[in-house]
MINUGU-633413 format. One record per residue (C-alpha): x, y, z; residue in three letters. Coordinates in nm, 4 decimals. Example, Ala and Ser with C-alpha at 12.3 -4.5 7.8 and 13.67 -1.06 7.14 Angstrom:
BEGIN
@c1->1.2300; c2->-0.4500; c3->0.7800; residu->ALA $
@c1->1.3670; c2->-0.1060; c3->0.7140; residu->SER $
//
This chain:
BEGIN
@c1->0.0000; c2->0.0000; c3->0.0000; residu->UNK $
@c1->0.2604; c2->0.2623; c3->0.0944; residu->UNK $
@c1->0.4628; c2->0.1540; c3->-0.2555; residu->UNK $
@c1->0.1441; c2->0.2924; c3->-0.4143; residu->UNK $
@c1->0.0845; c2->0.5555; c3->-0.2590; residu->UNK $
@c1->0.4609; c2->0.7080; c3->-0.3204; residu->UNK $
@c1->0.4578; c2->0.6097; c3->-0.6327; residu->UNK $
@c1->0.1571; c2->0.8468; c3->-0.6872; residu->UNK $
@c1->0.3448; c2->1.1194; c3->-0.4939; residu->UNK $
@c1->0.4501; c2->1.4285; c3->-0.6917; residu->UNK $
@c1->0.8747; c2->1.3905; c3->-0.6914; residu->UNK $
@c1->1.1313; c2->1.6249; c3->-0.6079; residu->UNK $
@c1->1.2866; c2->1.8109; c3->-0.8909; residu->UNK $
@c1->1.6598; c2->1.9103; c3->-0.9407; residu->UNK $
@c1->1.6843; c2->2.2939; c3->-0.8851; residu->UNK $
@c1->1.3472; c2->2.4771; c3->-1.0111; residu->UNK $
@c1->1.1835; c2->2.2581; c3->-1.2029; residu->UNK $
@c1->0.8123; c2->2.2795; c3->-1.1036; residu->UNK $
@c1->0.6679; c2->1.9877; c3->-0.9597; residu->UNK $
@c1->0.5468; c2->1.7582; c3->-1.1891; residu->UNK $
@c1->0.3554; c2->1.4238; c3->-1.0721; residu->UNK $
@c1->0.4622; c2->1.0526; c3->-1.3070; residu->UNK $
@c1->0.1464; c2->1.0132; c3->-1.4175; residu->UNK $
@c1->0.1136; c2->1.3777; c3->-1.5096; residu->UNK $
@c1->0.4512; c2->1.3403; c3->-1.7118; residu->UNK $
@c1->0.3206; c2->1.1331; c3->-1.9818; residu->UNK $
@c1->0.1582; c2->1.4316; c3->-2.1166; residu->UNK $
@c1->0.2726; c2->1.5991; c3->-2.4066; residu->UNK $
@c1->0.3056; c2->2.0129; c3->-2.3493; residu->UNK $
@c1->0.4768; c2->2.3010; c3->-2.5603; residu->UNK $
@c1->0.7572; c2->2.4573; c3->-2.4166; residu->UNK $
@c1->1.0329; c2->2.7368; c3->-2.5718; residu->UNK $
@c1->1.3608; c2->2.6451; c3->-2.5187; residu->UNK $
@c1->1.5036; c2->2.9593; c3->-2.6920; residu->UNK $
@c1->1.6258; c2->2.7746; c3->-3.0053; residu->UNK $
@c1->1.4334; c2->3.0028; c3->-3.2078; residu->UNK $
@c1->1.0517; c2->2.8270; c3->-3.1250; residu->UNK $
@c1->0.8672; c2->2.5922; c3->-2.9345; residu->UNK $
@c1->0.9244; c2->2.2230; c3->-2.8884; residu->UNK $
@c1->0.7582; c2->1.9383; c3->-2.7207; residu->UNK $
@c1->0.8263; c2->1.8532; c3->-2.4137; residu->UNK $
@c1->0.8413; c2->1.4735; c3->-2.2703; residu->UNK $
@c1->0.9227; c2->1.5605; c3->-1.9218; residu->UNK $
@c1->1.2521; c2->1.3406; c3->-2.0014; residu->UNK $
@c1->1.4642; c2->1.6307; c3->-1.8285; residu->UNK $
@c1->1.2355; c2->1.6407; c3->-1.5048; residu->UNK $
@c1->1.2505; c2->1.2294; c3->-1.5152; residu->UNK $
@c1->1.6624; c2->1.2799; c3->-1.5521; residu->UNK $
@c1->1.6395; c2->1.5021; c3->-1.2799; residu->UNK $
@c1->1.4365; c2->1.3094; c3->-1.0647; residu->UNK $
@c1->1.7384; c2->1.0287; c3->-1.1036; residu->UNK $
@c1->2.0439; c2->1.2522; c3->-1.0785; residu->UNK $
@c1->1.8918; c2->1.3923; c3->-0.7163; residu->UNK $
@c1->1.7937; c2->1.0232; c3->-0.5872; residu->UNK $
@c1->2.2292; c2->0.9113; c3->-0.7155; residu->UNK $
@c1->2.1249; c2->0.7274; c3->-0.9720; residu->UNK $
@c1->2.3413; c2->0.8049; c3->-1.2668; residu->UNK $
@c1->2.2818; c2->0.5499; c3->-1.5542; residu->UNK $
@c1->1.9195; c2->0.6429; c3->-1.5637; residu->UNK $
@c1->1.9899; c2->0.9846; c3->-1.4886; residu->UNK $
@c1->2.2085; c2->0.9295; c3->-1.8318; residu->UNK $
@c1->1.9461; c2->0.7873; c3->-2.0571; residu->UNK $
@c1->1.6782; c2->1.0217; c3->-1.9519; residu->UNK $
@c1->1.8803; c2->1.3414; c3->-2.0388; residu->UNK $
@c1->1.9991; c2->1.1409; c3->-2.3710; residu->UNK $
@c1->1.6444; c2->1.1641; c3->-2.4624; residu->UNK $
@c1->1.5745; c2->1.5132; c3->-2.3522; residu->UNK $
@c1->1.8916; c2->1.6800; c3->-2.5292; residu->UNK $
@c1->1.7858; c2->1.3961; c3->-2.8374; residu->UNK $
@c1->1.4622; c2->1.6532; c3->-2.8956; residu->UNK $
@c1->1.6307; c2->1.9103; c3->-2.7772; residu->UNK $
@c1->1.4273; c2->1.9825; c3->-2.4364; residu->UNK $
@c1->1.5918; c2->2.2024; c3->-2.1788; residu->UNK $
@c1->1.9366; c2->2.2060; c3->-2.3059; residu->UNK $
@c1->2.0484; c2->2.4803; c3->-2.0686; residu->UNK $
@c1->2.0449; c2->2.2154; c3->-1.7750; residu->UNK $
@c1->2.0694; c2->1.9297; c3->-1.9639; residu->UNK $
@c1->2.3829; c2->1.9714; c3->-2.1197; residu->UNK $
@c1->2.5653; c2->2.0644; c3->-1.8425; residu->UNK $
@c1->2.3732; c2->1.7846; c3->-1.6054; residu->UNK $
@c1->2.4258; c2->1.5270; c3->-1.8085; residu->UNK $
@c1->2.8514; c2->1.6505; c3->-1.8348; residu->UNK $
@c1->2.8448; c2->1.6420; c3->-1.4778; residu->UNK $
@c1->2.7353; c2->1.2792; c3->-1.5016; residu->UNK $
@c1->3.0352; c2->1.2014; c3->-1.7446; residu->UNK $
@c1->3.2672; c2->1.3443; c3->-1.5006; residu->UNK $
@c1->3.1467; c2->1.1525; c3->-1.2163; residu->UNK $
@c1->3.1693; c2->0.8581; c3->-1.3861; residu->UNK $
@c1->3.5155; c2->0.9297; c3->-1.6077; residu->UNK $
@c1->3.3530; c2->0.9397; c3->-1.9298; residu->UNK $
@c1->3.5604; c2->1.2650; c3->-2.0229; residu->UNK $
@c1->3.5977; c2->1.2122; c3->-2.3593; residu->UNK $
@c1->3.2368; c2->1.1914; c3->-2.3977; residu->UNK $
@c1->3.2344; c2->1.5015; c3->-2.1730; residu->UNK $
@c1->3.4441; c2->1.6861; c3->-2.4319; residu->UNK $
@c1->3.2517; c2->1.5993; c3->-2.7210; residu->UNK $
@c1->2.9210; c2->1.6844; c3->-2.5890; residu->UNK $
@c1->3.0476; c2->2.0136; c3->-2.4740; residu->UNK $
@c1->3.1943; c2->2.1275; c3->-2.7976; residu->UNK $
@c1->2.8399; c2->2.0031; c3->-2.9566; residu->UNK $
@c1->2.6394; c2->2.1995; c3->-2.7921; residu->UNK $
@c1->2.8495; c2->2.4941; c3->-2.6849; residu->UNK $
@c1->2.6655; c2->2.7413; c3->-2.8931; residu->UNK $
@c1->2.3228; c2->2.6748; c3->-2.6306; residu->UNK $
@c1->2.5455; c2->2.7109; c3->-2.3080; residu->UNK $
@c1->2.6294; c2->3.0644; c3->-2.2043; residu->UNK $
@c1->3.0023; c2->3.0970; c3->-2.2820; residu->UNK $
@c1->3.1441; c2->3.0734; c3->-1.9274; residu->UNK $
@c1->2.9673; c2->2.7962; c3->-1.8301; residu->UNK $
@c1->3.1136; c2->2.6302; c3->-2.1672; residu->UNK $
@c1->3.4473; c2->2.7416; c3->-2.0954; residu->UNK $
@c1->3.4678; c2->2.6053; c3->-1.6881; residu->UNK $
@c1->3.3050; c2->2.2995; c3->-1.7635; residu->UNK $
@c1->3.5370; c2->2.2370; c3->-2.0617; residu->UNK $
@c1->3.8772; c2->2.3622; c3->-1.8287; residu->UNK $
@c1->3.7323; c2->2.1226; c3->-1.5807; residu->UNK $
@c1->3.7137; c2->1.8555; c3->-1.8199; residu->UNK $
@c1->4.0209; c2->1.8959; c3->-1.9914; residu->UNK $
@c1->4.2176; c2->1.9005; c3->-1.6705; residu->UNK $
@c1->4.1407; c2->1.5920; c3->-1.5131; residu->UNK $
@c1->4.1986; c2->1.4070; c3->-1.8623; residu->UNK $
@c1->4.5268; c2->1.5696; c3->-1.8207; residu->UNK $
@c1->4.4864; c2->1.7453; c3->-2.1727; residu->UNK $
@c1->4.6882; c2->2.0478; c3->-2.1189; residu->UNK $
@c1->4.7363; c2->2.1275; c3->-2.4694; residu->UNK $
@c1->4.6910; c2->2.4409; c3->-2.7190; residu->UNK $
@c1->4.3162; c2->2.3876; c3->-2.6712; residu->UNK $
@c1->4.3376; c2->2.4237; c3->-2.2724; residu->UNK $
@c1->4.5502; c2->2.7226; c3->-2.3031; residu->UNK $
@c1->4.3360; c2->2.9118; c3->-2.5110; residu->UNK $
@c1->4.0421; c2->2.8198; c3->-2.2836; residu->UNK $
@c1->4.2240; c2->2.9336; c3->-1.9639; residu->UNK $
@c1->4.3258; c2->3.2556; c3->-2.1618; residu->UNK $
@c1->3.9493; c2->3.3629; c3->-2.2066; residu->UNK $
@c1->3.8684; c2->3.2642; c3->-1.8605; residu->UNK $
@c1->4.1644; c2->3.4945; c3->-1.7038; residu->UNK $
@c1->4.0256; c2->3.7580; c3->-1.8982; residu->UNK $
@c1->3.6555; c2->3.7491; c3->-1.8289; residu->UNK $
@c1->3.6701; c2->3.6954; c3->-1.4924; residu->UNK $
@c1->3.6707; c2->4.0071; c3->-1.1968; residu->UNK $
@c1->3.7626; c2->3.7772; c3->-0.8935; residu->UNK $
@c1->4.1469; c2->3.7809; c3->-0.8109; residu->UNK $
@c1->4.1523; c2->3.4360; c3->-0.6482; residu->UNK $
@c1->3.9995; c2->3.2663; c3->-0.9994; residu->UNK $
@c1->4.2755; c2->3.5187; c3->-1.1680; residu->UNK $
@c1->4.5173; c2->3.3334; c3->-0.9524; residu->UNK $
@c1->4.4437; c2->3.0069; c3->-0.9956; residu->UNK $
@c1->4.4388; c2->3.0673; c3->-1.3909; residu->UNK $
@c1->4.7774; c2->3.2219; c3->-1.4111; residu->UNK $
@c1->4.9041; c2->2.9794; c3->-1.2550; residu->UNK $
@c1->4.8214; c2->2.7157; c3->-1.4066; residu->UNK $
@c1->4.8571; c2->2.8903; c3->-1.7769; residu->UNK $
@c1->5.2555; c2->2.9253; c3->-1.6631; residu->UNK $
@c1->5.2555; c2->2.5839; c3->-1.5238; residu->UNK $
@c1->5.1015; c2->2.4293; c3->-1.8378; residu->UNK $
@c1->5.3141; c2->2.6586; c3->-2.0797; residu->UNK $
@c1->5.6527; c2->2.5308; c3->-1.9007; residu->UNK $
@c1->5.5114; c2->2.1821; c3->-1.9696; residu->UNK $
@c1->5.4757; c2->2.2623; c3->-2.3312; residu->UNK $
@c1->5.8452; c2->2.4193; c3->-2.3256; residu->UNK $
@c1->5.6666; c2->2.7916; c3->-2.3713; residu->UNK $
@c1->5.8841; c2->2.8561; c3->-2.1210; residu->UNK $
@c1->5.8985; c2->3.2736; c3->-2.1798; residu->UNK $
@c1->5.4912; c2->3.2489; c3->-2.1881; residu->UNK $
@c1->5.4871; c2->3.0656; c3->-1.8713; residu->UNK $
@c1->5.7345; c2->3.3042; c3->-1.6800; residu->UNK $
@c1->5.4656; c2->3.5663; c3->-1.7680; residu->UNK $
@c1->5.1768; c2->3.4291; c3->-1.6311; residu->UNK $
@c1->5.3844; c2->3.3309; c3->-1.3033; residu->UNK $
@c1->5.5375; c2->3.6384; c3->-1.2949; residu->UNK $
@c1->5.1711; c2->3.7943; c3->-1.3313; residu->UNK $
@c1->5.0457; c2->3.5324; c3->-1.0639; residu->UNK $
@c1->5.3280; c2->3.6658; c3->-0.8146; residu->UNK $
@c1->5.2315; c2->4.0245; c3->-0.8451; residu->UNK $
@c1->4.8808; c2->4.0108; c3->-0.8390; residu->UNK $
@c1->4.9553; c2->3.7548; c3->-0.5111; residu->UNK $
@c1->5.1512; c2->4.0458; c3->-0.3947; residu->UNK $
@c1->4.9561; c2->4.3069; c3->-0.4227; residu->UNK $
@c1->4.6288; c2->4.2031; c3->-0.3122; residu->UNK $
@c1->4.7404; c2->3.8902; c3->-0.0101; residu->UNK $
@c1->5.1361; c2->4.0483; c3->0.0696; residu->UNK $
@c1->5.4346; c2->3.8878; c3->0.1490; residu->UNK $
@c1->5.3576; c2->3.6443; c3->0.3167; residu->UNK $
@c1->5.0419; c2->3.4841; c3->0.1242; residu->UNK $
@c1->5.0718; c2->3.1290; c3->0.0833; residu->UNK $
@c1->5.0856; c2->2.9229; c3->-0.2458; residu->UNK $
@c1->4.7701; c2->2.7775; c3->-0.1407; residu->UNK $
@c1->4.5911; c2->3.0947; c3->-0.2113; residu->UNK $
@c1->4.6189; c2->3.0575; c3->-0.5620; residu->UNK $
@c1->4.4014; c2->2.7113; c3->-0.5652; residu->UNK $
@c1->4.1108; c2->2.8543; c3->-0.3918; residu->UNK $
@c1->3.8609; c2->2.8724; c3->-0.6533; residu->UNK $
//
């Protein structure tokens, strides 16, 4: 009786989804997802959501497949179902799914998801540099500014761009200087 009644029971969205009961999902309803017009909507993305927030990620997976599939939601989708791929170390799949649909994400979100990404593969190539450039420079917040330089000089000395990377270290150390002293730790620089 109570596996009934739950199962009735209106569930718990991620974020601000409005609440949305199973039965009620079946039912077809016109949405804009600012793709230039209006598209039907499955409630696949509330069903993904529904499995992300309970911690389970393979069905999380396959519901957002089918909600980015006909294009519902792809604002939270996209980045949702990336977050999924990183949990689970699917990062190349990550990578491609972010460069797919990086023209619906707003460009920062694009950009730290795809840094993200790209460093824990341990990709610290011409592509991560140029990301990490773009973030430096569209970002106000001197810790972030930190933690981008540097890792742009550490990555550049990997690459043997070893006058770029004395820059960005040499940019990291003044802007450590002037706005934590002397005596600021290194740690400073990884707070994000």
């Amino acid at each position: 009786e109570k596996h009934k009644q739950a199962k009735n029971k209106a569930f718990i969205p991620f974020l601000y989804e409005p609440l949305m009961d199973i039965d009620r999902e079946k039912v077809t309803v016109k949405v804009d997802n600012n793709s230039g017009g209006s598209i039907v909507s499955r409630g696949y993305c509330n069903r993904a959501h529904y499995y992300l927030f309970n911690g389970d990620l393979q069905n999380a997976e396959i519901w957002y497949l089918k909600a980015i599939e006909i294009g519902e939601k792809l604002e939270t989708a996209v980045p949702d179902l990336n977050s999924i791929y990183m949990r689970t170390g699917q990062l190349d799949k990550s990578i491609t799914l972010l460069d797919k649909y990086s023209h619906i994400l707003k460009r920062d979100v694009y950009l730290n998801l795809k840094v993200q990404t790209l460093d824990k593969l341990k990709k610290h190539d011409d592509d991560f540099v140029a990301v990490c450039e773009e973030l430096l420079e569209n970002t106000d917040a001197v810790t972030r500014k930190m933690h981008f330089l540097l890792k742009l000089g550490q990555v550049c000395n990997d690459l043997s761009r070893y006058e770029k990377g004395i820059r960005y270290l040499d940019r990291w150390e003044k802007l450590k200087r002037q706005n934590f002293g002397m005596s600021a730790s290194y740690e400073l620089a990884h707070i994000n």
